[in-house]
N, C-alpha and C positions, 0 to 999 in steps of 0.2 A: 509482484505487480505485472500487468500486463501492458500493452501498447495503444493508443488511437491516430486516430489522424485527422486533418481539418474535414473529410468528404463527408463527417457528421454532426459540425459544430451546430448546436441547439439557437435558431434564428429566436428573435424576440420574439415574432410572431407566434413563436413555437411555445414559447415561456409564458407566454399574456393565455395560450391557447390551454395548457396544462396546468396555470394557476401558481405556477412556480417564479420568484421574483431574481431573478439573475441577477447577482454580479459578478459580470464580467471580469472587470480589474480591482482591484483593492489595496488603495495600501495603507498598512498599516503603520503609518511611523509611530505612533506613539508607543505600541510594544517593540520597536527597533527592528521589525521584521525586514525592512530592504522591501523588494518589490514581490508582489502576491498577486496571484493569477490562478484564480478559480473561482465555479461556481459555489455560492454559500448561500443557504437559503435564509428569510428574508425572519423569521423569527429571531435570530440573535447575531449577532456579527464577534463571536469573542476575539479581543484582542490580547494573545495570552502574552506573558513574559519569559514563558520559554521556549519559546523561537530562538533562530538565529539571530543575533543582533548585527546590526552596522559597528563600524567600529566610532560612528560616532556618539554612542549610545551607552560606550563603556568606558566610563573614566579615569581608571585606573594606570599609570603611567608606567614607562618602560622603567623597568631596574636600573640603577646608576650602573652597570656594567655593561650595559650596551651603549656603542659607541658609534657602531655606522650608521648609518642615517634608517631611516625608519623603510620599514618592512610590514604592506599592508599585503593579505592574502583574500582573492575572493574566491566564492565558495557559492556553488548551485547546486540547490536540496529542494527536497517537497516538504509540505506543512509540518511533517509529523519528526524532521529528523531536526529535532529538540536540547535547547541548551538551556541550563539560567543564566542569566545576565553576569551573574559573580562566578558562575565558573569558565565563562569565558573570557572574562576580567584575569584569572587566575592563566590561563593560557598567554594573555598577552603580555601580565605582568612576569612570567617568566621566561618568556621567548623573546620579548619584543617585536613582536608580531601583533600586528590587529589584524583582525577578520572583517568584512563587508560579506554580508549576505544576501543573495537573491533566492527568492523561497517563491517558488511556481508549481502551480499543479502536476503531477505527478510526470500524467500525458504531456504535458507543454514542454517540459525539461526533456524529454526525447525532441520533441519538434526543435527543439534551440538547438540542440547539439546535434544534429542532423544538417539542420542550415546553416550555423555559423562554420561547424564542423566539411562541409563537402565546397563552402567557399574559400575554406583555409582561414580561417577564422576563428582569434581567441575566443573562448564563451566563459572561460572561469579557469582559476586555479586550481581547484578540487573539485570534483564532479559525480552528483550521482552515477552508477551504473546497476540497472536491476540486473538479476541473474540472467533476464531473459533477453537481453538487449546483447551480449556477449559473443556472441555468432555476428553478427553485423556488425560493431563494432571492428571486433578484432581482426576480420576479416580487413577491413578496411585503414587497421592503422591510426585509427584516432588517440588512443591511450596508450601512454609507456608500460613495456611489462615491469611490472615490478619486484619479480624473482629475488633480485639483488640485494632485495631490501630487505626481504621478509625474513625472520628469525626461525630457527627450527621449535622456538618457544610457542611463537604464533602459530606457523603453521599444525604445529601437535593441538595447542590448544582451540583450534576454528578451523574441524574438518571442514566447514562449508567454505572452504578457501578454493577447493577444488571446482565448486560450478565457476569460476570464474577465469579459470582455465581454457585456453583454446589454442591448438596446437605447437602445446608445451611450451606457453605465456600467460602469466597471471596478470592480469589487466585491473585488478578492483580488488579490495578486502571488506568483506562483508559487515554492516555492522549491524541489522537488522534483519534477525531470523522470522521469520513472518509466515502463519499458518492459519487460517479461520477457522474459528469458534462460535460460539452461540454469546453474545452478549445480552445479557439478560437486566433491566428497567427497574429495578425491586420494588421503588416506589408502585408503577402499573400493573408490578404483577401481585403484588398485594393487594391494590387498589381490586382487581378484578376476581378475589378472593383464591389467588391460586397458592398451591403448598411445593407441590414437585416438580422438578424440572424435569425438560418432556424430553423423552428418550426415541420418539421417534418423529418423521414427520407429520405424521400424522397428529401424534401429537400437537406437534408444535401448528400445525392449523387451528386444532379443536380450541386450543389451551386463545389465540388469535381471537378466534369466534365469538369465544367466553368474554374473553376484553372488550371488544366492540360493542358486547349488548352492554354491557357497567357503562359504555361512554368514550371508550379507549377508540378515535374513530377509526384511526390507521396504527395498528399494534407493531405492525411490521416495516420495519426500514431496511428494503433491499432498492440495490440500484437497480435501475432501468434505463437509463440513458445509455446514451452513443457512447460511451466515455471506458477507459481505460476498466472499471473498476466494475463491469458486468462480467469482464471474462474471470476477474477474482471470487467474483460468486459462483458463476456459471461452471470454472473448474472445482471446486469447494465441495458444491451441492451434485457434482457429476460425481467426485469419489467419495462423498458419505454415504449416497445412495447404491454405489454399486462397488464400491471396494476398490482393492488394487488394481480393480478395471475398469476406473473409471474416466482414462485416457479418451483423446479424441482420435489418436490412432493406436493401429498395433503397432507389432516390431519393427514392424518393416516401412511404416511409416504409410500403412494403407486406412482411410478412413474408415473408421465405425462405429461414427456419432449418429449414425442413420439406422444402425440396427435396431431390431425390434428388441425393446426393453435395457435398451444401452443406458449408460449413465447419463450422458448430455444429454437424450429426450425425454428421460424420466422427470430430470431437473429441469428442464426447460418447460413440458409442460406444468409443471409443481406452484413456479412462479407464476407462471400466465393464468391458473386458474387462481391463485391468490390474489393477482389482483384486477382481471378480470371481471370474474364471476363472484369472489368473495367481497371484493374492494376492502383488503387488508392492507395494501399500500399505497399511501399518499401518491396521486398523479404526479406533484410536482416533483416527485422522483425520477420522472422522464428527464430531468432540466439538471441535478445533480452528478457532477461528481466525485470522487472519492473524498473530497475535501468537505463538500457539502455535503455527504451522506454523515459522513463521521458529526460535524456540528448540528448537522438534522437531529441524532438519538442526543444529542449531548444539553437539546433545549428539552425532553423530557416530554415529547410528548407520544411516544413508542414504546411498546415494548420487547419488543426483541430486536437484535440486528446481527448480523456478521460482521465480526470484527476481528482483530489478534490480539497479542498480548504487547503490543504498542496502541493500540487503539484503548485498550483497559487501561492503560496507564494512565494517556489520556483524556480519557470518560470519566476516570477518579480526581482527576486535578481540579480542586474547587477555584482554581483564577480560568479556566477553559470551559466548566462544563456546570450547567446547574443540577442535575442527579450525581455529582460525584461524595462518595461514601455509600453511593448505595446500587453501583453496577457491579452484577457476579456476572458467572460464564458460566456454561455447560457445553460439555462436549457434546462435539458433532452429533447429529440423531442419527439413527440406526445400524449404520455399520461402523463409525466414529470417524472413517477416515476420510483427511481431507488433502486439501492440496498444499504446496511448498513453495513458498515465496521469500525469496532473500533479495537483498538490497543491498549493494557495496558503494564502495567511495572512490575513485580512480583518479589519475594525475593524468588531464589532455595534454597529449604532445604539443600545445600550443602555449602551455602552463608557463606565465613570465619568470616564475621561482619553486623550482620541482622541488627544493631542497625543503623549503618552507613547506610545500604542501606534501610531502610523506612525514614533517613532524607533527602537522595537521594531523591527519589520518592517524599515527602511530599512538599519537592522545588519544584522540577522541574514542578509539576503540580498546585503547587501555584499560587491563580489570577495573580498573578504580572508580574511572571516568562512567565506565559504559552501565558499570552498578548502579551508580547514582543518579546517574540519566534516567536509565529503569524504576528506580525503587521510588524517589522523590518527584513523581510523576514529569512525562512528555517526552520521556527519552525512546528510542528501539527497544526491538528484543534484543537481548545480549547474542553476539556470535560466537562468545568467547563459552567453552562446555564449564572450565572452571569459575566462572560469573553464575551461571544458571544454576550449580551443586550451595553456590554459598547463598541465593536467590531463596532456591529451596529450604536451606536451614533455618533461616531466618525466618520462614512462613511470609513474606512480604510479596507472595503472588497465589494465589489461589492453585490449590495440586490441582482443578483441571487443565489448567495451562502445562503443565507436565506432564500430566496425563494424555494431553493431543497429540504431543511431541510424539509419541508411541505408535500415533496410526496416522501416518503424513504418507499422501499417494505422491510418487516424482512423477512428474511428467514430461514427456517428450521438447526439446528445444532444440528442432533442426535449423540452420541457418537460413530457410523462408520465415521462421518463425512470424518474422514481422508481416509477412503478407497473409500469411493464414488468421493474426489476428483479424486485421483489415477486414475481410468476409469473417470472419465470428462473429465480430461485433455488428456487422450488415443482420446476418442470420438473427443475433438474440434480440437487437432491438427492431427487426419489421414483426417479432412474433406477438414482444409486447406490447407494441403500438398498434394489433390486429391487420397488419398487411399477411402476412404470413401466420398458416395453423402450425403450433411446433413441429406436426414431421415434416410439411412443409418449410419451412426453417431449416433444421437438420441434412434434410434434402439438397437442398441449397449448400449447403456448408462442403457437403462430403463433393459435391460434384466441384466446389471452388478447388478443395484440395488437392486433390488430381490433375486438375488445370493448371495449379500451381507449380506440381512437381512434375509435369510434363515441359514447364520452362527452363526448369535445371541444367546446368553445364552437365 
């Protein structure tokens, strides 16, 4: 995942303007979720049960061998990093630990840990940390390394332990491998009489077009909005279109999203004429984020989207989604390769009981745990390689998910990272809101870059 900030929070007027019905906050007590902060569009509100629970939501009591007084752990995650209600039961009946969860949009859990974080300020026991957050974080000391802890078991088995690394301190272990895919609607795309999954973009326009005339109005669910989860597409569709170079810099860190026939202009304009000039994507897309994109395709009335093989899970899960049993994938169209997105779980040095929250952490990403979270829908993708080998035997995920694993673009994470988002996201969304033509856009972006690293120590 990537970063936002408030300079593009989506005003009402903005949402009443696009057709899109915002809500702001949400909570969901009755699936136990704790506190919910994000946009979700206005067709369905699912309240799933594998969320994180409060721990007042699980009844299950301490083992007669605990004896000190009670030990509650809280924990800040996004929608998608998913429990049942009984396997966290299972956690606190052997630990004697209960969990409280806060579950906020993706973007917002940087903004919390940033402001609690820079006032000296608890924010959680256990803490998301995306791969890309890592440079600014660590730099600054908010998370314990947690070298000390880690097993030569672990770290054999989740080489992605390493992005989480920064100068020679692991700050987060990963528990969601995350790469975009083509998630595909089976209901609409039957419905629009289609057979083969399209291998290229182009295809996957024509195959759009087809849907729309059958009745399908908006086939396609790509973000658009200010929001964390345009630069998830926008990197995705920059290296399926242009390969291993489908970076926004080269080596050196010089931009070349402005080149002629670059990844990020090709994808940029790709999108804008989709919805545009096609109008293949719902407006209220501008008002969506990653939370509400995901529940967008999950009421069924799209047929394609970008998603991973946590969002599949999800999409499959009949108490979250109404097409589940009937979402496949296809990998990325034309050159397959896409981007790489990991998510960890880290202890703030402000953590009231670190001890508690590295046994937190050391479960939940446990082969056992992290399988089941996977298989029995709303869990991550596994980080663990020996999860993903028994995943595969089992047939309990579709081989293009395996298959994507094979053509994943890295991309650059210098420690401006967070300010280059900042103008990314400025760039993608004045393009598809029509203030900016995509190379103007891109334009834009490459000269932000340079001004960026002209600020550098």
């Amino acid at each position: 995942m990537l970063l936002s900030n408030d300079k593009h929070k989506i005003t009402r007027r903005e949402a009443l303007k696009y057709g899109g019905a915002v809500a702001g906050v949400a909570v969901l007590a009755a699936a136990g979720y704790g506190i919910y902060e994000a946009t979700t569009p206005a067709p369905t509100t699912p309240t799933s049960p594998t969320a994180i629970t409060s721990a007042s939501s699980v009844t299950s009591p301490p083992t007669s061998s605990v004896t000190s007084p009670p030990r509650t752990l809280s924990v800040l995650a996004p929608p998608w990093f998913s429990m049942d209600p009984a396997v966290i039961g299972e956690f606190q009946k052997e630990t004697g630990i209960s969990v409280e969860g806060t579950v906020l949009a993706w973007d917002k859990i940087h903004e919390k840990i940033v402001t609690a974080a820079t006032a000296q300020q608890a924010f959680a026991d256990v803490s998301e940390v995306d791969s890309t957050w890592v440079g600014e974080f660590a730099q600054a000391g908010w998370f314990d390394p947690l070298d000390n802890r880690i097993s030569q078991e672990m770290s054999q088995d989740m080489p992605s332990i390493a992005l989480y690394q920064d100068s020679g301190k692991t700050i987060a272990i990963p528990w969601n491998l995350d790469c975009r895919l083509l998630e595909i609607n089976g209901l609409n795309f039957s419905k629009a009489g289609l057979a083969n999954k399209p291998e290229t973009w182009d295809d996957v326009r024509n195959q759009c077009l087809t849907a729309k005339s059958k009745g399908i109005n908006y086939p396609l669910a790509i973000a658009l909005s200010a929001t964390a989860e345009i630069g998830n597409v926008w990197y995705a569709m920059s290296f399926s279109m242009a390969g291993k170079n489908g970076d926004f810099f080269d080596a050196q860190l010089n931009p070349v999203c402005n080149k002629p026939d670059s990844g990020p202009l090709r994808a940029l304009e790709w999108i804008v004429n989709a919805f545009r000039s096609d109008k293949l994507i719902d407006p209220a897309c501008l008002t969506y984020d990653s939370a509400g994109m995901d529940q967008l395709f999950q009421t069924g009335t799209s047929m394609f989207a970008l998603g991973g093989p946590s969002s599949y899970s999800l999409d499959n899960n009949p108490k979250t989604s109404k097409i589940a049993g009937h979402v496949d994938v296809a990998i990325m169209p034309d050159t397959h390769y896409s981007s790489f997105f990991t998510e960890g779980i880290g202890i703030p040095v402000f953590s009231q009981d670190k001890d508690a929250a590295w046994e937190f952490i050391n479960w939940y990403v446990s082969p056992s745990i992290a399988h089941d979270l996977f298989t029995k829908g709303g869990g991550g993708a596994p980080a663990r390689m020996s999860v993903w080998q028994k995943i595969a035997s089992e047939g309990a995920a579709p081989p293009e998910i395996a298959d994507q694993m094979k053509y994943v673009g890295i991309f650059q994470r210098p420690r401006w990272f967070t300010d280059f988002v900042t103008s990314m996201i400025d760039a993608y969304y004045s393009a598809t809101t029509g203030e900016r033509t995509p190379q103007q856009a891109v334009d834009y972006l490459a000269a932000q870059i340079n001004k960026i690293k002209a600020k550098q120590p």
